[in-house]
N, C-alpha and C positions, 0 to 999 in steps of 0.2 A: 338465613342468607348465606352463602357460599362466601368461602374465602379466596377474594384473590390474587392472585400468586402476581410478584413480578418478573419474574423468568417465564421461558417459552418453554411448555412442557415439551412440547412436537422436536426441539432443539435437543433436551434434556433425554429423554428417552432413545432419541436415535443414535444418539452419538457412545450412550451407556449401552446398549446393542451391539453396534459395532466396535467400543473397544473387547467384550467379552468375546467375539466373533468376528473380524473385518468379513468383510464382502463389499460389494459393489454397491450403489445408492447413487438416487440419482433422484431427490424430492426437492418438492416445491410446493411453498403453500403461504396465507395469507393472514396476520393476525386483525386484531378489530377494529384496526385504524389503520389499514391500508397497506402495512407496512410489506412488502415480498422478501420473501427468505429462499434462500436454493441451497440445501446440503445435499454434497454430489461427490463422485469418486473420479476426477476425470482424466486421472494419471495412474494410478493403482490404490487397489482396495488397501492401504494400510497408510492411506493418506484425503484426511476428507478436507473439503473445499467447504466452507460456509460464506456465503454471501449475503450482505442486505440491501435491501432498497427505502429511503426513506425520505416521504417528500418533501421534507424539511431540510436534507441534508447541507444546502449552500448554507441557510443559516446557520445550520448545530457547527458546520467550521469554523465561522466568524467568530462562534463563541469558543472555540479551544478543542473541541469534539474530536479531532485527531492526538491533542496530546492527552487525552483522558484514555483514547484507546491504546494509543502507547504506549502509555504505565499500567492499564489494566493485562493486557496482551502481548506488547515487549516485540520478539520474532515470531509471533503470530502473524501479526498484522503484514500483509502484503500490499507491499509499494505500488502495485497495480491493480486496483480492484476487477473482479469478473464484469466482462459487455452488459450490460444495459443494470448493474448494480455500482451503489457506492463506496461500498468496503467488502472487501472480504479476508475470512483469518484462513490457514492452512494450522490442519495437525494431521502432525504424525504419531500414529498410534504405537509405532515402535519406540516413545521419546515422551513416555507417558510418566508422571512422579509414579514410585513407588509404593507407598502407603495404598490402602482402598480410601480410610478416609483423606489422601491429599486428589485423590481421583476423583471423587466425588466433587470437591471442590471445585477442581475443574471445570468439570461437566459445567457445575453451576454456573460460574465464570463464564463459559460461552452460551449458557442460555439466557444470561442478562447484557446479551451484546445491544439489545435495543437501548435496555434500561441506561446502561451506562454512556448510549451515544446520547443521549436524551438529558442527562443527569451534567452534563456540559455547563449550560446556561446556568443552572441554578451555580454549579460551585464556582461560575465567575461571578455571580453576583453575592455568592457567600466574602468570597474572595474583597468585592467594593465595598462590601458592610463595615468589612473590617479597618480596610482603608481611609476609609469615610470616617467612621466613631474616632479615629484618633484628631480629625478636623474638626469633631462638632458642628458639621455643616456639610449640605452639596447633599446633589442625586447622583446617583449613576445612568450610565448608557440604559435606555428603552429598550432589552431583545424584545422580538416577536418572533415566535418558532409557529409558524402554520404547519399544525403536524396535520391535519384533517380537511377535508374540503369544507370550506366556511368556517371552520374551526381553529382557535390557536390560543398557544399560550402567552402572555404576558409579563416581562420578570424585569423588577426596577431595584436596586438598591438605592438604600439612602444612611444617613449617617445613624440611625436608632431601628433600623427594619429592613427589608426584603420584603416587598409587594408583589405576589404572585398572579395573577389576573386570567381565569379560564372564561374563554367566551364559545357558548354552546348553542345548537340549534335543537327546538323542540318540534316533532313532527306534525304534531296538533295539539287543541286548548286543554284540552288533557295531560297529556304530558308534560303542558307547562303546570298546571296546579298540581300536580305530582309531584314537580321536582321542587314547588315552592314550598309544601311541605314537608318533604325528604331535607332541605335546607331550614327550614324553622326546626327540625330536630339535630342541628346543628347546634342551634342557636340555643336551644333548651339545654342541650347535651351539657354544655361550658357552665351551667350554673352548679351542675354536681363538683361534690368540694375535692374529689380524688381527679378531673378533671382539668379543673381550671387552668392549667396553664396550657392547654392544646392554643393551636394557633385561631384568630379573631377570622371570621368568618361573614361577608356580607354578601348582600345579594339583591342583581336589579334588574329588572325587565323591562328592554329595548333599549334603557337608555345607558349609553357606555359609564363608567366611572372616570372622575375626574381626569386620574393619570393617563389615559387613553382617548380620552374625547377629543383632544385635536390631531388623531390620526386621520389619514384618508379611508375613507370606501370603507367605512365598518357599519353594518348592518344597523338598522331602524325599525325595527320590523317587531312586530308584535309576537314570533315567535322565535324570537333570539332572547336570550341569557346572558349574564354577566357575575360571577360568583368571586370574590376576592380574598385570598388568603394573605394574613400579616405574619408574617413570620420573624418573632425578636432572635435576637444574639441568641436568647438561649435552646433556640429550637435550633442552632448548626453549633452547639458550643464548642465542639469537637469531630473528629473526624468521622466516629461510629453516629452521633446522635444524627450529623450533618445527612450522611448516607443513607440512617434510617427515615428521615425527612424527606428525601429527594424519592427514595421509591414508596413511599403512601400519598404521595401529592401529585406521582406520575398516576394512581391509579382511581384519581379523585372521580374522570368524567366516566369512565367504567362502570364505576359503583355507582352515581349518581342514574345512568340510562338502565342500569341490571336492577336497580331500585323500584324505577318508574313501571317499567313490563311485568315485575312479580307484581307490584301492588294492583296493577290493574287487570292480569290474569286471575288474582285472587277474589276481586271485585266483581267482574264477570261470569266467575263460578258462584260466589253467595247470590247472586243476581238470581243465575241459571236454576237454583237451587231452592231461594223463593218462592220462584214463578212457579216451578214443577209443585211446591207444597199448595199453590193454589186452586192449581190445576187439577190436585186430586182432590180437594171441594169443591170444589164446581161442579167432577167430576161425579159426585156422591149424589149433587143435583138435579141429574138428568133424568127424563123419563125414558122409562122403557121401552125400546121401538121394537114392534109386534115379530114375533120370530118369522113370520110367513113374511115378511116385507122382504122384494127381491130388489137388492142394491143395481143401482145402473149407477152408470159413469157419471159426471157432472163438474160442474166449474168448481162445485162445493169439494168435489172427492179428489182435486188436483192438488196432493200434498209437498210440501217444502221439502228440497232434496238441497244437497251440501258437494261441489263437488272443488277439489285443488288448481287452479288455475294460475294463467301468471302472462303480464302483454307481453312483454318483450324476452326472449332468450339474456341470460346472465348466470351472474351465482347464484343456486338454487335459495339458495340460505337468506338471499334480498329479493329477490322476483316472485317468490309463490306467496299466494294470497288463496285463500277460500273466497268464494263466492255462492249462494243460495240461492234457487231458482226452482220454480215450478215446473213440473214435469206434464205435459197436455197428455189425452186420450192418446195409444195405438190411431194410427195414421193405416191405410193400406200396405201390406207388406215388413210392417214393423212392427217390434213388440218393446211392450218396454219390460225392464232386466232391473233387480235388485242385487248389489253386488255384496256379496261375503264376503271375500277376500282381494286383496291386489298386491300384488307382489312390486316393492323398489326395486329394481335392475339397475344396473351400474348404466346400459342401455339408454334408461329413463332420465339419470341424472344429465348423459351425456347429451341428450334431447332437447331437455332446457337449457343446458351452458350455448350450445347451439354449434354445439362441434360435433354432430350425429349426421350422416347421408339425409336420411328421412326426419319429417319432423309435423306435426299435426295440422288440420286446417284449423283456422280462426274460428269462432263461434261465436255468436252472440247468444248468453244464458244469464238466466236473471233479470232483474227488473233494471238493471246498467244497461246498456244499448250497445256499448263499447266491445270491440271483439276480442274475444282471450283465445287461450289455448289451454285444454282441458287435459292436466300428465298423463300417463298411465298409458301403456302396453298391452298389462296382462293383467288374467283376471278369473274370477270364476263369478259368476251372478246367478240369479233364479229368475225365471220367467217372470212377471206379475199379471203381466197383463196381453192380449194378444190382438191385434188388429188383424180389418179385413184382409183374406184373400191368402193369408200365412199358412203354411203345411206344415208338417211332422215336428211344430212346437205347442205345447200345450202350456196354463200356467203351472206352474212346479216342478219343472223342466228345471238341468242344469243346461248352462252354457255356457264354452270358452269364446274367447276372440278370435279369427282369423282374418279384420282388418286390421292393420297395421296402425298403431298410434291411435287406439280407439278409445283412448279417455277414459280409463277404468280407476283413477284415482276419483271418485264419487260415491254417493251413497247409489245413484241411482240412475240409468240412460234410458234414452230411447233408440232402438237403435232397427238398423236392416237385419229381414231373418235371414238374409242371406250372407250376412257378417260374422254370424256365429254359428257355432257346433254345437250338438247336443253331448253330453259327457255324462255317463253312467253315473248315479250318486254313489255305487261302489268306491269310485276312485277316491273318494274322500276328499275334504276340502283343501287340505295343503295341496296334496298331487294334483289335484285338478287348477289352481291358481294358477302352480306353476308348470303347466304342461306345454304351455305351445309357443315355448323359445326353450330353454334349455336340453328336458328330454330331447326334442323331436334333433336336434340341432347334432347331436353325440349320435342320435341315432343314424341320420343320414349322413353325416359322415364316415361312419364304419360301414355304411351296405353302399353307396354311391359309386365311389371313385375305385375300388383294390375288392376282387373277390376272393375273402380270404377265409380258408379253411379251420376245421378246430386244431389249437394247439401251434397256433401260428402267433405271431410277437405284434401289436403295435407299440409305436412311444410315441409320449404324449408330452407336453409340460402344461406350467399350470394345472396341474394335475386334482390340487384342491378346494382351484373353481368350479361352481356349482355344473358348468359343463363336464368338464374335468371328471366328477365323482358322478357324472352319471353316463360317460363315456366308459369308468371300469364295470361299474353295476351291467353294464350293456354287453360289452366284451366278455364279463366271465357268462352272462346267460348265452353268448353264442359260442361258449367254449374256445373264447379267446385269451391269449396271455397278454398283458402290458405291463410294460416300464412306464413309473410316472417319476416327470421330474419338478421338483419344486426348491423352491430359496432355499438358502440354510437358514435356519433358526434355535436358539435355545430348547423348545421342546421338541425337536428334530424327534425324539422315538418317538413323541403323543400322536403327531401327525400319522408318524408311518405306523403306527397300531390300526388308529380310525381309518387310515385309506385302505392296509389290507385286512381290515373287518368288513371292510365293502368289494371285496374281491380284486383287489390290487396285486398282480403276482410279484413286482420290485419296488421299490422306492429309492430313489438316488436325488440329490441335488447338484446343480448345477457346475458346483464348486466340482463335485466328483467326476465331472465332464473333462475335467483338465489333466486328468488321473490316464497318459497313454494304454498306462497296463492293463487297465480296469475294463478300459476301451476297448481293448485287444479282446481282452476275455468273454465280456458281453458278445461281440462279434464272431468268436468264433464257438463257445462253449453254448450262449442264449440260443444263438440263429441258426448254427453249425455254418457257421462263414458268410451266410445269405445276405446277410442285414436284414434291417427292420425295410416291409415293403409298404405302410403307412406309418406317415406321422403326422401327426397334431398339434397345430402350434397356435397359442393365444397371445404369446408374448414378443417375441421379435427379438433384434438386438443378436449381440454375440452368442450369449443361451441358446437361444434359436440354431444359428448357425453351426455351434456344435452338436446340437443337436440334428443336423441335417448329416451330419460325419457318419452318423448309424445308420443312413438308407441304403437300402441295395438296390440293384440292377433293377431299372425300370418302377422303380416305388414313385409314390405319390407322397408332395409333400400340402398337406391342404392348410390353409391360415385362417382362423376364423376370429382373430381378436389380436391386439398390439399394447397389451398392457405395462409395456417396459416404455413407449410411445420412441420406440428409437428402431430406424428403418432397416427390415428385412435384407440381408447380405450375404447369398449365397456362391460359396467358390464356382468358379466356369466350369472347373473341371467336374462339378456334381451331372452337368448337363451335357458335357464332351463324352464322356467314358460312362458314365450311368445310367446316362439316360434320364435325368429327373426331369419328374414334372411338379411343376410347383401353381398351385391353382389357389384362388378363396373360394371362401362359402359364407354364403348371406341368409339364415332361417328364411328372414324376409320375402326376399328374391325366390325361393323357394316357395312360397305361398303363393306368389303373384304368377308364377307360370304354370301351378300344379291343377288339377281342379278339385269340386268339391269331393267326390270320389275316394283321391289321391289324399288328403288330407283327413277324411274319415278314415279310410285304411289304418292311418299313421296313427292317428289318437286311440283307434280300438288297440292298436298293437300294445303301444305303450302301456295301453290299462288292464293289456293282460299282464303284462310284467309285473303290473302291482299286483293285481288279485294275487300272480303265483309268489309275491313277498321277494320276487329280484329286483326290484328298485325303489328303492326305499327314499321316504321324506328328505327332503334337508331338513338339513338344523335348520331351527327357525325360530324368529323372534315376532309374537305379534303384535302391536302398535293400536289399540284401541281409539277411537275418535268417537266418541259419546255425544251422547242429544241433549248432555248436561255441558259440554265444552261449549264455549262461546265460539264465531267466527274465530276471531283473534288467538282465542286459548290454540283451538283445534290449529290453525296456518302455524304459532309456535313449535308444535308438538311436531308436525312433518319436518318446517323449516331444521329445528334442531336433529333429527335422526337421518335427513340428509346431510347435516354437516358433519357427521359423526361418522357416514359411510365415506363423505367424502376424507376423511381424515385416513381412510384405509385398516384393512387388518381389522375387519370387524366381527366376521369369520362366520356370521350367521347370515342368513333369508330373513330382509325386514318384509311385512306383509302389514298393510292397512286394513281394519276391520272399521267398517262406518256401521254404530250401532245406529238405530233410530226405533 
């Protein structure tokens, strides 16, 4: 079992980044009970903004939750928390202790900003206990912190205890006899004699505990929980014992649900694991069916396929679910496809959150009736099978996608042969997965918009997105020069090694953009005064817009992505006196107007590149989904690797391989 942490690592790690480096930041993200965070730079990079949000917050005040932050934080704390947050601290990295280990500290310190707003209630009712024992009588005030939807904590002082009370929901019958067991080895746990004084631990299903039963509107239901910690005098004796108290009892309903999902992933695999040993006795069983017998199609030979689905648009990490579905006979004009590979794009995640232009039709797959929406983009698959009336596909054939949102997170479709490409098995599997958004994307923007000759300059940023590194591979095969610009970072040389091992002729970051002289020199020594007459931009934002300073006369400035999500701002005077033109580009859009012709051109070109060894693999990670993974196991394993890309700075190409 993993150990876990009460501080935010996502807190901890950013903010130890930026003091070894300031720069600009501007993140936001979500921990597992809801909570929103935003560390941002919104006055100058040697000053970060942390913000929270927490749906408890009117209660955790009543209980003192301001003067807890006050003493932990002092002039941190700002008297005016950030719009749609309820606290936020200011630091300045110029005003940092000395020491590494009092820095450290720090960090720490603001990565338990939840912990500590949370940590309230209980030391007010540490605080009654002690009040109370000198009466030998009387309860304390009843908190209720609803930190979670349905969810909330419980905290009573009385003159001999602290009654902690967590009331939890179980998603189904399973998860409740999981967690009754997870709970009876609580209860086991206390009889070991190095133990024994941990706090008394009970536990009841549906029906509330005494001290709470005459609340309103508390849940009756057969998949609600009730688990109660007693906590004596000697579990807060002290200031340290108290604090080490308050953050193992914050991470009580964590462990409890990270309990229940191992035990029943691992449940699922002895299952899976089983059945396969049966399977190959049975298998040992069978008679030999006569070589000459020629297999035709049948209801018998319509195999079980597994593909990633999800109803509604949300967070990838709650929304996808697998779903299992039988795949029928090739239809007229369709073939069905076995997919090798499928590449996660940042594209695909932004598809499901449901902040993507385009986004997939509904399907009804499987024996559910209900219509999903089946991920995936991109893909490389193998023929299997070929229905009436289909041309220049055979089975064995490779082929990419060229519909848009065509559900390639599966083991296996049916789909139109006029959806897909035929793709040389030369190109190899990786190259081929990810051919038809990235390459093609770098490509048609360096031949489309600026005809530009060998030994001529583009600049780029985002330089070391997977567009990015295949925009240099492209430019040095057409005997083109580029500046790529990217963040600053601690391995600032690793980067710029691996970009000009891919035929990068500069590398600068952004930070360097602010550098007049530098600016001068690239301008006049790079261009010989011209400027750069294409640029490439994925990011937006100020970056951007210094980076628009290095166009010259009549250049093209093209946007294919907004990964900073802060809006494109370019001076008047770029379009008075220089003439810019500033356009996007959409792969997509690109498909839907081209024909099939124009799109075979594209993919043979690219895969001459490879043959000749100018454009080479991404890094890449591959993500195995085995026919030993349960549903549940298998929707785990993506849900997780998209929460992982969503966390950013992951710096590889995840790709799905559905074994079967």
């Amino acid at each position: 079992m993993i150990l876990l942490e009460s501080h935010n690592v996502i807190i901890q790690t950013t903010v130890a980044e930026k003091i070894v480096k300031p720069s600009s930041v501007d993140v936001q993200f979500v921990d597992y009970d809801g909570v929103r965070f935003h560390l941002s730079t919104p006055e100058r990079k040697t000053v970060l903004l942390l913000s929270m949000h927490i749906r408890c917050w009117d209660e955790l005040v009543q209980c003192g939750a301001l003067n807890v932050l006050k003493r932990e934080y002092g002039a941190l704390l700002q008297p005016q928390a950030e719009p749609d947050y309820n606290v936020s601290l200011a630091i300045d990295l110029e005003q940092l202790p000395a020491s590494s280990e009092d820095r450290d500290a720090f960090v720490l310190s603001l990565a338990l900003l939840k912990r500590n707003a949370l940590a309230a209630p209980f030391e007010d009712a540490f605080s009654s206990q002690k009040a109370l024992e000198s009466a030998a009588t009387g309860t304390g005030e009843l908190m209720q912190i609803h930190y979670r939807d349905e969810e909330a904590i419980y905290i009573q002082a009385s003159h001999d205890r602290v009654t902690v009370i967590f009331s939890t929901i179980f998603s189904d019958e399973t998860d409740r006899i999981y967690g009754k067991v997870f709970l009876q080895e609580f209860v086991d746990a206390r009889r070991q004699p190095s133990i024994q004084n941990a706090p008394q631990v009970l536990y009841s299903s549906r029906d509330p505990p005494l001290e709470i039963r005459h609340l309103p509107h508390l849940r009756n239901t057969d998949d609600t929980g009730y688990v109660t910690f007693v906590l004596f005098p000697r579990h807060f004796k002290n200031s340290a014992t108290a604090a080490a108290t308050i953050s193992h009892i914050q991470l009580f309903r964590d462990y409890l649900h990270y309990h229940i999902k191992c035990s029943k992933a691992y449940m699922h695999s002895r299952m899976r694991h089983r059945v396969a040993e049966f399977q190959k006795v049975l298998n040992r069983a069978k008679t030999e069916v006569a070589a000459t017998e020629k297999k035709t199609v049948s209801a018998s030979s319509i195999c079980m396929n597994r593909a990633i689905v999800y109803s509604q648009t949300g967070d990838p990490t709650r929304v996808l679910s697998v779903r299992a579905f039988r795949l029928p006979p090739p239809q007229t004009n369709t073939v069905n496809i076995k997919f090798l590979l499928a590449p996660i794009n940042p594209a695909d995640i932004n598809v499901i959150q449901g902040v993507y232009p385009a986004r997939p039709s509904l399907e009804r797959i499987g024996d559910d009736h209900s219509e999903v929406f089946v991920a995936g983009h991109e893909g490389v698959a193998e023929v299997t099978q070929v229905g009436p009336d289909v041309k220049d596909l055979n089975v064995g054939d490779w082929v990419i996608m060229t519909k848009p949102q065509s559900g390639t997170w599966a083991t296996a479709r049916q789909v139109n042969s006029l959806d897909v490409l035929k793709i040389p098995r030369i190109a190899g599997e990786i190259h081929a997965a990810t051919m038809t958004v990235n390459p093609p994307t770098a490509y048609n923007m360096l031949t489309n918009f600026v005809r530009l000759d060998k030994g001529e300059w583009v600049v780029q940023n985002g330089a070391n997105s997977a567009v990015g590194q295949a925009v240099i591979q492209i430019a040095a095969a057409r005997g083109l020069k580029t500046l790529n610009l990217v963040r600053s970072r601690p391995d600032i040389s690793d980067l710029t090694g691996k970009l000009k091992a891919l035929g990068a002729t500069e590398v600068l970051t952004y930070d360097d953009l602010s550098d007049r002289a530098l600016t001068k020199t690239i301008l006049k020594d790079w261009t010989l005064g011209k400027g750069f007459r294409l640029g490439l931009n994925c990011v937006g934002g100020q970056d951007t817009t210094n980076m628009a300073r290095l166009l010259g006369t009549n250049a093209y400035l093209v946007s294919y992505g907004a990964m900073s999500k802060q809006p494109l701002s370019l001076p008047t005077s770029l379009h008075i006196f220089q003439n810019l033109t500033s356009v996007g580009y959409w792969q997509a859009r690109w498909y839907k107007e081209h024909s099939r012709e124009d799109k075979e051109s594209l993919m043979m070109t690219l895969v001459d590149l490879v043959k000749q060894g100018k454009l080479k693999e991404p890094e890449h990670e591959i993500v195995s989904i085995t026919d030993q993974d349960s549903d549940e196991v298998a929707g785990e394993k993506v849900r997780n690797i998209v929460g992982r890309l969503l966390e950013g700075k992951y710096g590889k190409k995840v790709l799905l391989k559905f074994e079967s």
